[in-house]
MARSEDREN-85978 format. One record per residue (C-alpha): x, y, z; residue in three letters. Coordinates in pm, 1 decimal. Layout:
REM MARSEDREN-85978
         x         y         z  residu
         X         Y         Z     ALA
...
This chain:
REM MARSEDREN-85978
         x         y         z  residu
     903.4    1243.8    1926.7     UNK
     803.0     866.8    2042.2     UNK
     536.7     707.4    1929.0     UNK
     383.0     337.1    2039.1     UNK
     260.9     101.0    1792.4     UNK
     141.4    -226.6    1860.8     UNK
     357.8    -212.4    2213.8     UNK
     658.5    -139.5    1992.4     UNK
     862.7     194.1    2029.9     UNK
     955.6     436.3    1723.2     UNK
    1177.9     736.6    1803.9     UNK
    1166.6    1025.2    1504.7     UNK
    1581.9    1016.7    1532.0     UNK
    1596.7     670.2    1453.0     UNK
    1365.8     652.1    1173.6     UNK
    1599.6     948.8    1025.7     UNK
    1908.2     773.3    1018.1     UNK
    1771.3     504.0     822.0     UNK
    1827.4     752.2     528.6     UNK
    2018.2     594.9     220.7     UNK
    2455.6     668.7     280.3     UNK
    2459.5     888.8     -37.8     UNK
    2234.6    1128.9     152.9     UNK
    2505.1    1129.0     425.6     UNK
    2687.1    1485.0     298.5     UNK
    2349.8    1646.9     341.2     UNK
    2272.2    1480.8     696.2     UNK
    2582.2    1695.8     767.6     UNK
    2421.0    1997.0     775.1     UNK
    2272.4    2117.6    1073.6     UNK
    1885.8    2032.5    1088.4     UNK
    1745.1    2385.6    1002.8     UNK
    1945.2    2377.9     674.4     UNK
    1807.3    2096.5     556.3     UNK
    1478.0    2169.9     650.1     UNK
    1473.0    2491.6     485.4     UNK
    1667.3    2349.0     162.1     UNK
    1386.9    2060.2     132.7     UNK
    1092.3    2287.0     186.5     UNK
    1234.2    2573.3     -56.7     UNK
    1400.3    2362.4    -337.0     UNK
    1040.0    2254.7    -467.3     UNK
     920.3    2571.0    -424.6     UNK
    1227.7    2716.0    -673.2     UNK
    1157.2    2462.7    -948.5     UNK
     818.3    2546.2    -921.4     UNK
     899.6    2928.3   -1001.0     UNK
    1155.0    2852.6   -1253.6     UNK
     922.2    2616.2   -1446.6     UNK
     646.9    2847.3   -1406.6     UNK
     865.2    3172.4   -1562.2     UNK
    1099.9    2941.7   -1809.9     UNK
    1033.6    2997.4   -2171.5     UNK
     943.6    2662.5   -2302.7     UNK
     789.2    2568.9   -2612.9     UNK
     451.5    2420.1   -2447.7     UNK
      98.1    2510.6   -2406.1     UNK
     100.0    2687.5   -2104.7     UNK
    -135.0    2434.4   -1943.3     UNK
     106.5    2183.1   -1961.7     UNK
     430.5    2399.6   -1850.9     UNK
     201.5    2499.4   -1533.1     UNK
      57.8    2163.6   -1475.6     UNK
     433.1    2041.9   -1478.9     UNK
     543.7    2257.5   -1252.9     UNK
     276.4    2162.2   -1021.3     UNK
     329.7    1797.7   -1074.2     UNK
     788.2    1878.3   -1048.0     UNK
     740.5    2048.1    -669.4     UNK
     474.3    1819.0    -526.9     UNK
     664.0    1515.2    -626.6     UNK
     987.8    1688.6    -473.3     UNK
     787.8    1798.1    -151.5     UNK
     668.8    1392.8    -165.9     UNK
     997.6    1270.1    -196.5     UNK
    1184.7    1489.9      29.8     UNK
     887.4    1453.8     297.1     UNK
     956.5    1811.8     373.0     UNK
     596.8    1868.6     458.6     UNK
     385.4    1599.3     645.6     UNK
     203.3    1399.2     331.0     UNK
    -149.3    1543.5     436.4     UNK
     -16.8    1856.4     429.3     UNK
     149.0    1844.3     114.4     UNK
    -205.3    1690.8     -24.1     UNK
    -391.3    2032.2      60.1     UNK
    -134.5    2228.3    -130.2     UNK
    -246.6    2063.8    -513.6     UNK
    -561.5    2143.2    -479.9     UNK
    -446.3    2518.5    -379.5     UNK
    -218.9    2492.8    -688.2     UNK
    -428.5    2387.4    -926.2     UNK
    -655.2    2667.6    -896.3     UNK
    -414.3    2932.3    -849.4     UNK
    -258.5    2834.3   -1209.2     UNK
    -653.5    2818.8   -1334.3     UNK
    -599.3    2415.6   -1441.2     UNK
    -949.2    2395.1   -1234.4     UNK
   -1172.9    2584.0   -1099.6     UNK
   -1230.6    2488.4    -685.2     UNK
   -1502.1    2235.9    -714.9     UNK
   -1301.0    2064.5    -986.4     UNK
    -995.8    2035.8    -815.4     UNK
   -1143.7    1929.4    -485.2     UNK
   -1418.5    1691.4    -673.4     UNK
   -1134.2    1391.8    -604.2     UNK
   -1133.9    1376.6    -247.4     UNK
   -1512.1    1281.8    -259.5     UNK
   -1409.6    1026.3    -530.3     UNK
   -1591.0     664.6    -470.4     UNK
   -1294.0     509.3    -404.4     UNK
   -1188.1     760.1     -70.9     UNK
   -1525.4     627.5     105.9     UNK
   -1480.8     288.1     -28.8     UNK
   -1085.9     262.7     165.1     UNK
   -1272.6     485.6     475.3     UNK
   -1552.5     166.8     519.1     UNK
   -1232.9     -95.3     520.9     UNK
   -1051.5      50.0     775.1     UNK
   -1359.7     114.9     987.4     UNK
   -1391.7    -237.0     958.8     UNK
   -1006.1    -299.6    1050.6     UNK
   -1118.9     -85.1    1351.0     UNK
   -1362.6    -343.4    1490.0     UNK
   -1109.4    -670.2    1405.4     UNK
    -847.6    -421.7    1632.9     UNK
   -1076.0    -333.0    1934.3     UNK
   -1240.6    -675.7    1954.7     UNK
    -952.2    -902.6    1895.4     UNK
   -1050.4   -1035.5    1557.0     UNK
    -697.5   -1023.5    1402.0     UNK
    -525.7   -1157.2    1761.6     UNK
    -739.6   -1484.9    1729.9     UNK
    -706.5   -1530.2    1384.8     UNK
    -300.5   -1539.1    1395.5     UNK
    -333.0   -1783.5    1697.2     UNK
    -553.5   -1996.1    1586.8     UNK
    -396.1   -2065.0    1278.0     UNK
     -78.5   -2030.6    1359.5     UNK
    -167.2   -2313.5    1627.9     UNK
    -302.8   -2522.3    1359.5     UNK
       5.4   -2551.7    1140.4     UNK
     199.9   -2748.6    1391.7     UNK
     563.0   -2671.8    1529.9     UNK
     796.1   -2721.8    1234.6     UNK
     954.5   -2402.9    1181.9     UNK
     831.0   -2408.3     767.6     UNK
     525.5   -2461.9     840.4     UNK
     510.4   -2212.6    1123.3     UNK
     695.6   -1951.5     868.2     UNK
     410.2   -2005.4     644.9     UNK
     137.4   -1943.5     915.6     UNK
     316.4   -1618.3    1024.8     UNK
     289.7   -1528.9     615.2     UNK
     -32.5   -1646.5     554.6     UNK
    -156.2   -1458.0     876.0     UNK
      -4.1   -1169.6     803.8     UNK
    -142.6   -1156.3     440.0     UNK
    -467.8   -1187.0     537.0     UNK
    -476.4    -922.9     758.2     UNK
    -344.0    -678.5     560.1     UNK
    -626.4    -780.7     262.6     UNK
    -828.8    -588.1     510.4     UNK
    -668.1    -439.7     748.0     UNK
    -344.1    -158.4     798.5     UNK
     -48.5    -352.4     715.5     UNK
     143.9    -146.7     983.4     UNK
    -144.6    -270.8    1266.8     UNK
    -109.7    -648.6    1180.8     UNK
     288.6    -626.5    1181.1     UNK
     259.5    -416.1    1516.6     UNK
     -46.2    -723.2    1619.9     UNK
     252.7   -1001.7    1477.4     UNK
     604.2    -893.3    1623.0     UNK
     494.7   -1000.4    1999.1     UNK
     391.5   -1325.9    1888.5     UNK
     698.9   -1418.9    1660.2     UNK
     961.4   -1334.4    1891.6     UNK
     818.7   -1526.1    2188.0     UNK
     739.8   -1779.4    1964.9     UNK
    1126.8   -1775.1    1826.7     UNK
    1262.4   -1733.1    2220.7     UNK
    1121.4   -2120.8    2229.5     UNK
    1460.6   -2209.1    2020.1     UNK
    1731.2   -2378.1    2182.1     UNK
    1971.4   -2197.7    1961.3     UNK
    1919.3   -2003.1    1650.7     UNK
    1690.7   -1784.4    1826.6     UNK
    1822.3   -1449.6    1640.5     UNK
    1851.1   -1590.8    1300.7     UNK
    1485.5   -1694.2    1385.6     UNK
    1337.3   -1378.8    1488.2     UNK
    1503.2   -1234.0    1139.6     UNK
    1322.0   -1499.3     912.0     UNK
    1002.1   -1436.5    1083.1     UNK
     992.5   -1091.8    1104.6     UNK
    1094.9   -1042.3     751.2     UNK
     825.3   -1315.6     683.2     UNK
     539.9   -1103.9     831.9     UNK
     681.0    -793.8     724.8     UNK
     675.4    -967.6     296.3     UNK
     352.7   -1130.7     408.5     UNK
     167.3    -808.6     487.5     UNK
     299.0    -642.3     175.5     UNK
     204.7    -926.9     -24.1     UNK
    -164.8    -967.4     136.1     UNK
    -209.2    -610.2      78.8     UNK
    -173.9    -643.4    -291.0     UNK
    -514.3    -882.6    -299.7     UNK
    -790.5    -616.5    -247.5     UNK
    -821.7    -297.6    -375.1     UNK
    -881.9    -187.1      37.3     UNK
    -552.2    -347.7      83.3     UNK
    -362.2     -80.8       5.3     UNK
    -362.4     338.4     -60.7     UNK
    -187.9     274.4    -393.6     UNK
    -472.3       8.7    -489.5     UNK
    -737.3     314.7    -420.2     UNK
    -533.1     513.1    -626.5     UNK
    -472.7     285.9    -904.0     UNK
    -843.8     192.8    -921.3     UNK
   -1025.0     538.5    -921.2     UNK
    -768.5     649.8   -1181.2     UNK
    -851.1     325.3   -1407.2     UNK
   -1210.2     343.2   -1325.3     UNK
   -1238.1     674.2   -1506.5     UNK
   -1038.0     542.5   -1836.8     UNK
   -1221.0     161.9   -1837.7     UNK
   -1457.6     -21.7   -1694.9     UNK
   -1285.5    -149.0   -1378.8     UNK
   -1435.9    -277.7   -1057.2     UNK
   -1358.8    -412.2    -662.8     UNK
   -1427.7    -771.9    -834.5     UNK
   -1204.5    -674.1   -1131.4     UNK
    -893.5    -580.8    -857.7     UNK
    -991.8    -911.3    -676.9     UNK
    -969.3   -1131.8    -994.6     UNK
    -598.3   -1005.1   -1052.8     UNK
    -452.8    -939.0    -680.8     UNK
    -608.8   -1220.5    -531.5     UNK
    -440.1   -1513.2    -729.8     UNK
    -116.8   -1311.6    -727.4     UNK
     -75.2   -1253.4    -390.0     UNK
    -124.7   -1654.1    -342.4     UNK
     153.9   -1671.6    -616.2     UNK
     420.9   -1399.8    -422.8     UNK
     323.6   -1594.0     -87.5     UNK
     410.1   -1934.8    -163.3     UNK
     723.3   -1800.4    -402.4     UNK
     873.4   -1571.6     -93.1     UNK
     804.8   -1828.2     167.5     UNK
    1006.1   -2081.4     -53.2     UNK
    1317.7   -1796.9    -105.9     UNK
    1307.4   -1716.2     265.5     UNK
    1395.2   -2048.1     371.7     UNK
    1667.7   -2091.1     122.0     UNK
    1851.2   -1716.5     232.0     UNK
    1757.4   -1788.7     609.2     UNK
    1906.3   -2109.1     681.9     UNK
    1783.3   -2249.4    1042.0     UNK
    1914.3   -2554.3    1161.1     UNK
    1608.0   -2575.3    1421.6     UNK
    1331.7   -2751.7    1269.2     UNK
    1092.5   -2775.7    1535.0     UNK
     953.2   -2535.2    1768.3     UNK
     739.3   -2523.1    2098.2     UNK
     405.6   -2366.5    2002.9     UNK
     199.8   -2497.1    2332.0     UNK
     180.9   -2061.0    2445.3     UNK
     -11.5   -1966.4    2145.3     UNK
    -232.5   -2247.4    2195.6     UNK
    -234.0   -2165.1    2553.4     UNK
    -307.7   -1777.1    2407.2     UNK
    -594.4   -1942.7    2217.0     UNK
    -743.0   -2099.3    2489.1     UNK
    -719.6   -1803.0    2736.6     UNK
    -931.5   -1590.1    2505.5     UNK
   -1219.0   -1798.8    2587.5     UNK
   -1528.6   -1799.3    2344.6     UNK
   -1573.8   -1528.7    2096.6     UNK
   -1719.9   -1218.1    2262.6     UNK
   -1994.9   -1062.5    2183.8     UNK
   -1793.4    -773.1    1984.2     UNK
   -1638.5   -1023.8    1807.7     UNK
   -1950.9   -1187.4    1650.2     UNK
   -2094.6    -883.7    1545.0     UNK
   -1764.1    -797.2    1370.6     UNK
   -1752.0   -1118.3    1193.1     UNK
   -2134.0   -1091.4    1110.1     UNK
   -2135.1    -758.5     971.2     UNK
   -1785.3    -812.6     817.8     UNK
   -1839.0   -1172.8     597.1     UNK
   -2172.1   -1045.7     440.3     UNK
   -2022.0    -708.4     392.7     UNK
   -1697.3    -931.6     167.1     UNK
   -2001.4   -1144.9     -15.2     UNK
   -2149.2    -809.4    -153.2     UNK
   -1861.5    -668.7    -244.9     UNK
   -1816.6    -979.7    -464.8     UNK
   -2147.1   -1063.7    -559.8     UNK
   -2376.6    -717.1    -426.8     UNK
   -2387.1    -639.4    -847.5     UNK
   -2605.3    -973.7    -947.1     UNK
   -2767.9    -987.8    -620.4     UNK
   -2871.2    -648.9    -670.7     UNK
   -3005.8    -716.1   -1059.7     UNK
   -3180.8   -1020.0    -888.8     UNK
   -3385.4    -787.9    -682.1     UNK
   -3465.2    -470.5    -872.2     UNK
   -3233.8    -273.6    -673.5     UNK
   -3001.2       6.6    -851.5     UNK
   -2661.3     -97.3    -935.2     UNK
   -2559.9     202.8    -762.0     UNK
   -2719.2     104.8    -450.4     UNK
   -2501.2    -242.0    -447.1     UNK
   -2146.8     -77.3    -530.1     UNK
   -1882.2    -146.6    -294.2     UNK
   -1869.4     217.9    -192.1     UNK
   -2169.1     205.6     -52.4     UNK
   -2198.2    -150.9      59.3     UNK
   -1866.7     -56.4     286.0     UNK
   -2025.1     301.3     398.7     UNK
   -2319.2      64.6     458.6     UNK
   -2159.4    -170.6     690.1     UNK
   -1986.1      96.2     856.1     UNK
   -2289.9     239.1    1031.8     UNK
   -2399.6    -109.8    1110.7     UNK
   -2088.7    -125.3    1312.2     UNK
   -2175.6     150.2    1510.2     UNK
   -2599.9     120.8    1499.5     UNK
   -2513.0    -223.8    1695.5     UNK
   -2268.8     -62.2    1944.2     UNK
   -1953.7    -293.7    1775.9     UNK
   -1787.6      90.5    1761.4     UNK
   -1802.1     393.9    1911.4     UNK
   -1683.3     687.0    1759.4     UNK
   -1414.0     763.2    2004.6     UNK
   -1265.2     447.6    1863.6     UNK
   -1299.7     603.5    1446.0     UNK
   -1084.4     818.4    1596.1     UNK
    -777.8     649.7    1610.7     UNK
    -786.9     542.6    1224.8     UNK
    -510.8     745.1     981.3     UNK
    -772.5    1005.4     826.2     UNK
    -474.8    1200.1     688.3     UNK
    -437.1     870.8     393.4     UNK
    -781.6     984.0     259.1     UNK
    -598.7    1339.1     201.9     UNK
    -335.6    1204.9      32.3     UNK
    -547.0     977.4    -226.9     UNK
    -746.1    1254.2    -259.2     UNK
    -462.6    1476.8    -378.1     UNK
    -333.3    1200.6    -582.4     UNK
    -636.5    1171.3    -821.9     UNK
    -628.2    1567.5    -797.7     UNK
    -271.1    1611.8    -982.9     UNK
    -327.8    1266.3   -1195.1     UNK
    -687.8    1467.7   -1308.4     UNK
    -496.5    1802.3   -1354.0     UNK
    -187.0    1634.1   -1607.9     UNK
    -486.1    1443.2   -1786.2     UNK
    -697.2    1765.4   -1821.5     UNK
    -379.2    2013.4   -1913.0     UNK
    -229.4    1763.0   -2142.5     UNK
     114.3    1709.1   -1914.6     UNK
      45.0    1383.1   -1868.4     UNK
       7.0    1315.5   -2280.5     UNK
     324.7    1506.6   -2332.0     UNK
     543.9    1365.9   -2062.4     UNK
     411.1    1023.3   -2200.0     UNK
     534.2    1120.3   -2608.0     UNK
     876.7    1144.2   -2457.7     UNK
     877.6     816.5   -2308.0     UNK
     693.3     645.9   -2570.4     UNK
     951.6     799.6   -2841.5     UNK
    1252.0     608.8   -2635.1     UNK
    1028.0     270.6   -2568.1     UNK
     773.5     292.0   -2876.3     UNK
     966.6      24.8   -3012.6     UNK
     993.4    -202.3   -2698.6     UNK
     775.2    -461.9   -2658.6     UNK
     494.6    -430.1   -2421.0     UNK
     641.9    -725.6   -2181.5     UNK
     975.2    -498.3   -2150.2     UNK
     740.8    -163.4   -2108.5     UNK
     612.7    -342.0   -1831.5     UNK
     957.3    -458.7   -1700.4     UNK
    1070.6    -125.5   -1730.9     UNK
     757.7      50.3   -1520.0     UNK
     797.1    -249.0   -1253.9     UNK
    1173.7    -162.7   -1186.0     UNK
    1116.5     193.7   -1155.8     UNK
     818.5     147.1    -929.5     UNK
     994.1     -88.9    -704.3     UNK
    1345.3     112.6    -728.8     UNK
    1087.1     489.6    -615.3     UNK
     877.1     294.3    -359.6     UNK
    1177.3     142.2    -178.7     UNK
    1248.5     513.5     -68.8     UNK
     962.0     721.8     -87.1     UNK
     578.5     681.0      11.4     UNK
     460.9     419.1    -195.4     UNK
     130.4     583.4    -195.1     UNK
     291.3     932.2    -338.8     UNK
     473.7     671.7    -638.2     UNK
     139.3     539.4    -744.9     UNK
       3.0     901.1    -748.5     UNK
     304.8    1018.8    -960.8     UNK
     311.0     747.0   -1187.4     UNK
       0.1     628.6   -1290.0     UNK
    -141.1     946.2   -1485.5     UNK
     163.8     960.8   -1733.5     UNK
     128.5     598.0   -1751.6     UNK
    -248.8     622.3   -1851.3     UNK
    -159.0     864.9   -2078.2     UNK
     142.2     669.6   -2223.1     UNK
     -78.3     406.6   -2278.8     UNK
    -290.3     619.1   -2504.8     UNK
      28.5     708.8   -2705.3     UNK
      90.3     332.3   -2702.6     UNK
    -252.3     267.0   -2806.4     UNK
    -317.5      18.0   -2564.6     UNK
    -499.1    -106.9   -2276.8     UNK
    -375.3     125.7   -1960.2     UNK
    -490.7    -141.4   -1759.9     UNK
    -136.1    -327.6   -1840.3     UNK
      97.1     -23.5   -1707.6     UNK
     -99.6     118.5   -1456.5     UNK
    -163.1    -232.1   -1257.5     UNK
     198.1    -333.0   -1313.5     UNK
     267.2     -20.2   -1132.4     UNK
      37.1     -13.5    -827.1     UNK
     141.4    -388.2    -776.9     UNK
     535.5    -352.3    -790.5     UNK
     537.8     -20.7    -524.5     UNK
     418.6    -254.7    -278.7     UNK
     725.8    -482.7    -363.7     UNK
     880.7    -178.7    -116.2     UNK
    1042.0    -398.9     120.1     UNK
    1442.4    -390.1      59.7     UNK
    1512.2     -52.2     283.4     UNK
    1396.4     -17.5     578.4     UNK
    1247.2     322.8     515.3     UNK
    1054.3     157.4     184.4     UNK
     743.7     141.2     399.6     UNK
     597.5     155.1     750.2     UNK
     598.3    -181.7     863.3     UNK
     961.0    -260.1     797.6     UNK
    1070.5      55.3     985.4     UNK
     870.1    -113.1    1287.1     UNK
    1090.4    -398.5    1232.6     UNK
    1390.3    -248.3    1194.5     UNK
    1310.6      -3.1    1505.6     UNK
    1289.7    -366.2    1732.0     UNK
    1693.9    -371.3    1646.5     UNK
    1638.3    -788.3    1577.9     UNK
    1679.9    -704.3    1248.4     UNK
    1974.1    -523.7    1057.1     UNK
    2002.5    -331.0     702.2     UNK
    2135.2    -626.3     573.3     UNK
    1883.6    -837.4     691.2     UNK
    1628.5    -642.8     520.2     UNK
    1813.1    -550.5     203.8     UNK
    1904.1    -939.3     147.3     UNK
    1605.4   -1102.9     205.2     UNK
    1391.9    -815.9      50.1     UNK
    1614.0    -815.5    -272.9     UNK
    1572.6   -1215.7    -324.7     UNK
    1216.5   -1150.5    -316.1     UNK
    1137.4    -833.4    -486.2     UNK
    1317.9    -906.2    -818.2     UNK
    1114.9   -1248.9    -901.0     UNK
     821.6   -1105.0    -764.6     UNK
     846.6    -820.8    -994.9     UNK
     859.9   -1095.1   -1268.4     UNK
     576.0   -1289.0   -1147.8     UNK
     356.4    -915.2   -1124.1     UNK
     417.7    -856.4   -1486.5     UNK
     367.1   -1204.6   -1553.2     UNK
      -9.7   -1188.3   -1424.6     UNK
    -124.0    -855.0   -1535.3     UNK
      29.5    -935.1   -1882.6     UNK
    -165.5   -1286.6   -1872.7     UNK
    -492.4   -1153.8   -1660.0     UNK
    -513.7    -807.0   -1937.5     UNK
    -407.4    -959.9   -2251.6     UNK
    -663.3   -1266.3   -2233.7     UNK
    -975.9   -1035.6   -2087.9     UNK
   -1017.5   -1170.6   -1753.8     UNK
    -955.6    -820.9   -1613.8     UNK
């Protein structure tokens, strides 16, 4: 199957050879045999932990074999994700954990409708050309040294993805950084490498900033919202400074594992880009004007809100983003036909997420998975806790949805934290920060396959330049959230 994003082709074959060469033996078998050993092996463990005699509440021996065969589905991506989401809902009431309203109460959670207003939003920067003449207009105003056009391509690219798919704006980026890298005299390939792997870091990085950045960040967020208070603002006040942190720290690496001799470059098309677009359209100034007071009340909506008499409730971010979303289409910015493109399946998938997180809370699996770990690390201090739950993040999000790793992890790390008797705001953020750190394979997330699937950049490429970034970054993550949580300015 071929799909087109962003004027870039992905064929289903090629994204499945990018599989990891220890996987190789099984890739061996023909293609109904490992469909039907992907799809059934959950399935089996699920059975066996269901029947096994274990010395557990039964609760907890059904909710972990619930949570064993929907991380294995997950991992294996022998269903679609979506599809895999309806299924622990369907599982949870079949083993009684909850009864139907309870177990399908977290796809209506805040934080779904909050993440469905953002990329509405994203939909209106897409159709009217927001994001296009933001990247040339500041990548214009940087100049034509090749740092300081690195760090446009980064900075772009981050800011973007704050708001908008992280997929869309490397899709929106790739065009412009290799004709911008085709200006080179030589070093044009070792070029289009840096920059794509810039854009590809940048987006990942940008995406960590907002709590709309990213599914994990939704994920993350309703979870801690239910143990402590915990807000958009709150997510801002950490992700924000930290992304600025990771930006300048991975623009400084890339230069240093990319060495280009070329130091200047020929930037005169994007300004000629720039100037063909003409004056902003009227699409465009609606966008902006519904989008930069919709990013004030996020920040601000609570004390404006108190200033006025209006409910709290009223000035949330959920319903400041649902509120800006019909604004886009009361003034005509949208249509629906164009909702239509935007990836409804991720609301599934955070949905089921706070599902099986709410069903090992409730059963207790999530208590007792977390008194095993806590009787090998009780002893650890919290900084290597945290070092320990940032490596294993990073190491599960480099090859499986990092969406599906936040879902996993956070509920026995809430739960852990309990054991711990500490704030779960120091495991579970160190978590949802480091899966987006899932840039050393090419199959850790969506917009590196894009890159990848140009064939500018190679394995090695990726693995190099992601590796030299993702282990300081992983530093500088626990670094913050220790910092951010321990002091109480999260």
């Amino acid at each position: 199957m071929k799909t087109l994003i962003g004027g870039v082709e992905l064929f289903g074959a090629e994204i499945a050879e990018l599989a990891p060469s220890f996987f190789k033996p099984f890739a061996k078998l023909p293609k109904l045999a490992q469909k039907s050993i992907k799809l059934s092996l959950p399935f089996v463990f699920l059975v066996l932990l269901t029947i096994a005699p274990l010395e557990l509440d039964q609760q907890v021996q059904y909710a972990l074999a619930i949570f064993v065969c929907i991380s294995m589905l997950w991992t294996f991506g022998a269903l679609p994700l979506p599809v895999t989401a309806l299924l622990v809902p369907v599982l949870l009431t079949f083993y009684g954990i909850f009864p139907t309203d309870e177990a399908l109460m977290p796809f209506a959670d805040p934080v779904v409708y909050l993440l469905m207003g953002g990329l509405i939003l994203a939909e209106a920067f897409r159709k009217h050309g927001v994001d296009r003449r933001l990247a040339y207009l500041i990548v214009s105003r940087f100049g034509g040294e090749v740092s300081k056009i690195l760090l446009s391509f980064m900075l772009v690219s981050a800011m973007l993805s704050m708001w908008i798919s992280n997929t869309a704006t490397v899709a929106l980026l790739i065009p412009v950084v290799l004709g911008i890298a085709s200006r080179a005299e030589k070093d044009k390939a070792r070029l289009s490498v840096l920059f794509m792997i810039g854009i590809g870091i940048g987006s990942a990085i940008g995406g960590m900033a907002t709590v709309t950045g990213s599914a994990p960040n939704a994920v993350a967020s309703a979870l801690l919202a239910k143990e402590t208070a915990w807000s958009f603002v709150d997510w801002m006040k950490l992700g924000l400074p930290t992304s600025l942190v990771l930006l300048v720290m991975a623009w400084a690496i890339l230069q240093k594992v990319f060495r280009i001799e070329t130091k200047t470059l020929d930037i005169v098309p994007i300004r000629k880009e720039l100037t063909e677009m003409g004056r902003m359209s009227a699409g465009e100034k609606k966008t902006i004007g519904i989008f930069l007071p919709t990013v004030a009340l996020w920040v601000v909506g609570a004390n404006i809100g108190e200033l006025f008499g209006v409910p709290p409730s009223f000035m949330s971010a959920t319903i400041v983003a649902l509120g800006a979303s019909v604004l886009l289409f009361a003034t005509r910015t949208l249509e629906w036909q164009d909702a239509r493109t935007i990836s409804w399946d991720i609301f599934l998938v955070i949905g089921a997420g706070l599902a099986l997180g709410e069903g090992l809370q409730q059963s207790g699996a999530a208590q007792w998975m977390a008194d095993i770990i806590t009787s090998v690390t009780g002893d650890f201090h919290i900084l290597v806790i945290m070092l320990i739950v940032a490596a294993v993040s990073v190491g599960l999000s480099n090859f499986m949805s990092n969406t599906a790793t936040a879902a996993i992890l956070a509920p026995v790390l809430i739960g852990m934290s309990s054991a711990l008797g500490i704030d779960p705001k120091f495991l579970v953020l160190v978590c949802a920060m480091s899966v987006s750190l899932s840039f050393v394979t090419p199959i850790g997330t969506p917009p590196f396959t894009l890159i990848f699937s140009t064939g500018m950049v190679s394995r090695r490429d990726i693995a190099v330049g992601g590796i030299r970034v993702a282990l300081p970054a992983m530093l500088v993550v626990v670094a913050m959230v220790y910092l951010m949580v321990e002091f109480g300015l999260v």
